[in-house]
N, C-alpha and C positions, 0 to 999 in steps of 0.2 A: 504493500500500500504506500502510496504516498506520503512523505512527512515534511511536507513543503504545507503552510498558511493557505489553505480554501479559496479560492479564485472562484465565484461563481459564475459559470456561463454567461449569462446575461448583466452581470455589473462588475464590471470592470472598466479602467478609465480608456483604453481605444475606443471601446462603443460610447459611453458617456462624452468621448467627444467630439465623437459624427452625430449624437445625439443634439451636442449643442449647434453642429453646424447646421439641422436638420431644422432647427428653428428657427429659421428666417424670416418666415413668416406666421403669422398667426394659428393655420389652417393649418391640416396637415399637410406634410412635404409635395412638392410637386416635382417636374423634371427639375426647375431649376437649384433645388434644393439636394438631390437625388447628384445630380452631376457634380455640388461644388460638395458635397462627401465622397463622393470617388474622385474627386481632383484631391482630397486630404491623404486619400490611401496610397495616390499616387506620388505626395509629397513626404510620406511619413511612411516609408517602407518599412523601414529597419524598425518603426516602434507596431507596427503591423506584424512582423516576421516576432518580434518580443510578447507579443498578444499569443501567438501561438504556440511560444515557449509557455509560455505561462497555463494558456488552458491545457496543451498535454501533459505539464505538470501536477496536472487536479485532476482525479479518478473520476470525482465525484460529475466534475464537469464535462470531462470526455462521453462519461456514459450517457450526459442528458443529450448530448452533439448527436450521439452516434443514434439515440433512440427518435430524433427527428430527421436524421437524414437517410440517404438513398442513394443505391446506386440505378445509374439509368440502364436498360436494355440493354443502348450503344454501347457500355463498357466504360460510362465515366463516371464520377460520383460527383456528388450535387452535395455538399457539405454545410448544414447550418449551425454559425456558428453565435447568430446571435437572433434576439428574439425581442424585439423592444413593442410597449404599447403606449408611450407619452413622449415623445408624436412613437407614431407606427412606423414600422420598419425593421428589414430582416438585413443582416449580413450573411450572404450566401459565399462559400467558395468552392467553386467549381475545377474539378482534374480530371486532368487527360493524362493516365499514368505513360511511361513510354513503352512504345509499341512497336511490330518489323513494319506497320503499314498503319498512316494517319485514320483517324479515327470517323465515324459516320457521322459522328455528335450528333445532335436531335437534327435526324434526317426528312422528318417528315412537316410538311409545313405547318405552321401554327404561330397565334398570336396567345397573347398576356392577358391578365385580369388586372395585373398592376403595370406600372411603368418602372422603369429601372433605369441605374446607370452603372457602368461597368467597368474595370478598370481589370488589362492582360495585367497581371502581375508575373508570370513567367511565360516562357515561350518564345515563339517567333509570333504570333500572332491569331487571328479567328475570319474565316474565311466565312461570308453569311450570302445567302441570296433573298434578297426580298419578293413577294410573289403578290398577282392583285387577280380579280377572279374576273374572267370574261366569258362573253357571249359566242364570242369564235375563234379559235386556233387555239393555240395551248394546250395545255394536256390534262387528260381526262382524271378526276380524284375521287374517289368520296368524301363528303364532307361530315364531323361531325363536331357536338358541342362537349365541354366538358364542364361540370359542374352542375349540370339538369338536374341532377337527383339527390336531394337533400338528404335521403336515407344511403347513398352512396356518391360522394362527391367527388371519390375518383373516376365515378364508371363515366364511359363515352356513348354520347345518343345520339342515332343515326341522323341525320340531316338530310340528305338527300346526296345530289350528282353535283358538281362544280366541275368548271374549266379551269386550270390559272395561269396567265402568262409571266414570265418573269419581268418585275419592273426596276431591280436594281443589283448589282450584287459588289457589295461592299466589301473593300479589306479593311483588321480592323488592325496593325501591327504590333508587337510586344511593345508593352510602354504605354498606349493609349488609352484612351477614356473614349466610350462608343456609349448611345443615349436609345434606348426603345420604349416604345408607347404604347397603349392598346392597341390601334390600329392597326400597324404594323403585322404582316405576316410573312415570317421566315423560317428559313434552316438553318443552322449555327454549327461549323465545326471548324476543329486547327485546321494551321497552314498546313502543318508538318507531322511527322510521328513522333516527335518530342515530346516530353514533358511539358504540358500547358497546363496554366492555374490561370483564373479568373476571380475578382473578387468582385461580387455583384452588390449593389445598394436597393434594396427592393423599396418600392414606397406601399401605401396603402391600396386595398383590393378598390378600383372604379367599376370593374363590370362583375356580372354575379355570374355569368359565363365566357369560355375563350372555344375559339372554334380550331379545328385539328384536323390535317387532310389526309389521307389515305391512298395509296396507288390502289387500283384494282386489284382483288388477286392478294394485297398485303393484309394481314391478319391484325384486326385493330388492339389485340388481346395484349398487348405488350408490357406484362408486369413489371413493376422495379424491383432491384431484390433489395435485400435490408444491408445496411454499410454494417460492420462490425467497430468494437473499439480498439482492437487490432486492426484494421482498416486506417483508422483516423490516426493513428499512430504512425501508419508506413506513409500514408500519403500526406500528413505533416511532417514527416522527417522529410522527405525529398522535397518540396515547399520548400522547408529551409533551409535546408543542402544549398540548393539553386540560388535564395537570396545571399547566405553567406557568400558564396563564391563571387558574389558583383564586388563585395567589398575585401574580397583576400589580395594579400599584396601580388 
């Protein structure tokens, strides 16, 4: 067990101080509040990379991480690390462990219930396509919604046929701060097979559902599995492996 002073998860002074930058305004956070916190993450590595020292030094806290996070299908894990409700907002960090071949990341098109702002914190970068739904050409999806079912608010309900064409497809490079909105529908994966981390600033839920597209033929069944705290353990060490090494002589 740990004999390190109890860090709890959710109060400790990194969050407490995107918390404060999170209060710019009255209301809860919006994009612009959401972006000038991952511009702090992006200013304040090394007391970011110190936050992680700290929570995998607390059992207590590791275990609350590991029992809300996930890994996705694709093979990455979706990591939360923090949990706030005055104002709202989650710190997510997202890994792409390394692999012989870059990763699908959330391959299938879909948009947010919140808006977010994001900050590579390792990596070469996040390679995304934006998509908009049309009436002709484009390729053929199913469409469905996520969130319909209040007695199951991960299950997906069928929506019917969509077309979508692509309307953008953005790089976003290691180092940057990249900004998404509800509206917004894409695919999100690395540049590379590398070790990629992302540290997301989620703001509060605006819609009570996000819509999620489907190839024909592809199985919408797509369970996450459960991250361990062995998990958050190997994929915080490499984390900070990678920040250390910017600052080794």
């Amino acid at each position: 067990m740990s004999t390190t002073p109890r860090v709890v998860a959710d109060d400790h002074v990194f969050p407490r101080q995107l918390a404060e930058v999170l209060r710019g305004s009255e209301s809860q956070p919006g994009l612009n509040e959401l972006v000038a916190a991952a511009e702090h993450v992006r200013a304040a590595r090394g007391a970011f990379a110190a936050w992680l020292r700290d929570l995998a030094a607390d059992d207590a806290a590791v275990a609350e991480i590991a029992k809300r996070s996930y890994w996705h299908p694709n093979g990455f894990a979706k990591i939360v690390l923090h949990a706030g409700a005055e104002p709202e907002f989650r710190v997510r960090l997202h890994v792409w462990p390394r692999s012989e071949t870059p990763s699908r990341g959330e391959s299938n098109p879909h948009s947010h219930r919140w808006e977010f702002a994001s900050h590579v914190l390792v990596g070469a970068g996040m390679h995304m396509v934006e998509f908009a739904e049309t009436a002709e050409g484009g390729k053929p999806f199913r469409r469905y919604r996520y969130g319909t079912d209040p007695a199951n608010p991960s299950a997906l309900a069928a929506d019917g046929e969509a077309r979508l064409k692509r309307r953008a497809v953005p790089h976003v490079q290691g180092g940057d701060v990249y900004t998404c909105d509800t509206e917004i529908v894409h695919t999100v994966r690395p540049i590379d097979a590398g070790l990629t981390a992302t540290v997301v600033i989620q703001g509060p839920r605006r819609t009570p559902t996000t819509v999620v597209y489907c190839e024909p033929g592809e199985s919408d069944d797509q369970p996450n599995f459960d991250l361990t705290e062995a998990d958050f353990h190997e994929l915080v060490t490499a984390v900070r492996a990678s920040l250390d090494s910017e600052v080794a002589p």
